[in-house]
N, C-alpha and C positions, 0 to 999 in steps of 0.2 A: 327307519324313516329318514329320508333325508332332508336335510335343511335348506332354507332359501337360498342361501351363500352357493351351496353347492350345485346346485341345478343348473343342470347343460342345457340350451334349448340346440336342438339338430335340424338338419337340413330338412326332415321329416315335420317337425314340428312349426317349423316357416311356411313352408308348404302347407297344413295345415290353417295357420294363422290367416294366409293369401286368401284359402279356399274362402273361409267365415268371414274375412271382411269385404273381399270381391261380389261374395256371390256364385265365384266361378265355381266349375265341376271340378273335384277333388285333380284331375289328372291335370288341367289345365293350372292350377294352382302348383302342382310339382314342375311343370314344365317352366314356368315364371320362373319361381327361385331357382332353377337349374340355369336358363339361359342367361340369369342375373350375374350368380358368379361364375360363368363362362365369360361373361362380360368383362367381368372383374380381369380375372384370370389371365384373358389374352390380352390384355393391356400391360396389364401387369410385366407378361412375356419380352411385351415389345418396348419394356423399361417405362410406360407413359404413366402419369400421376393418376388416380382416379382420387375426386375430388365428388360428395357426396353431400349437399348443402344442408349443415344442420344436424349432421353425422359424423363428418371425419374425413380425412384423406389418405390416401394408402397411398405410398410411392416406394421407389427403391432404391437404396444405395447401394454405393459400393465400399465394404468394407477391409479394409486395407489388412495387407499380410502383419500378423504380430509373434509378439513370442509368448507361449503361456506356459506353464509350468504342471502338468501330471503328480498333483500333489500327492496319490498313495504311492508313485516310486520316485519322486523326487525328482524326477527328469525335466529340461527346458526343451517343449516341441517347438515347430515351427507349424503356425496354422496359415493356409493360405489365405489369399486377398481373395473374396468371394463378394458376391450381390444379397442383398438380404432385403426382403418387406418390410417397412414401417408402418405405421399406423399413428395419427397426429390426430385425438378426436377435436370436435369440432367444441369450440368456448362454452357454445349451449350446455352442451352434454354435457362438461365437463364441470359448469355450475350446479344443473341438474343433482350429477352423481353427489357434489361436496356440500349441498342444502340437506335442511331436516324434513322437508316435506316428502313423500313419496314420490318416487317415478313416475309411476301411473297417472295419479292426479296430476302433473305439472302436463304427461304430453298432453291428457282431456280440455286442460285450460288454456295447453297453444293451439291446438285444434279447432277451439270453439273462439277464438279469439281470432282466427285466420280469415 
């Protein structure tokens, strides 16, 4: 049995989520979260910030050539300068996450307070 901690939720299971709060039919609820992070995705591509209110921001840098070291043979590589995804979540959340109240209750009370 697995634990709270460890539970994935999947791209299946969003989809799901979409279906039961939309209303919508199960296939229009997959196609939602599909075109979502397709949205995401080619932004992403085209280096732009996606900025999600309340959520987080994903952007991309560019991470610079460095040297690192292959600890089990002792060797210094050379890893190149590449582009990587960040993720900066947003203040809310990130009170959210560091309070003692639950998650669930806190979104119910911004919900109902909106």
């Amino acid at each position: 049995m697995s634990s709270r901690k460890d539970r994935t939720i999947t791209r299946n299971d969003l989809a799901e989520a979409v279906t039961r709060a939309s209303g919508l039919p199960r296939r229009d609820g997959k196609e939602f979260v599909d075109a979502f992070f397709d949205l995401i995705t080619e932004a992403l591509l085209r280096k732009e910030a996606v900025l999600i209110s309340g959520f987080g921001k994903f952007s991309v840098v560019q991470r610079a050539a460095r040297r690192a070291r292959n600890v089990r043979a002792g060797l210094e590589v050379m890893i190149e300068a590449r582009d990587a995804i960040v993720f900066r979540p947003a203040i809310g959340l990130v009170e959210q996450l560091s309070s003692d109240a639950p998650a669930i209750e806190k979104v119910a009370e911004i919900k109902a307070s909106a």
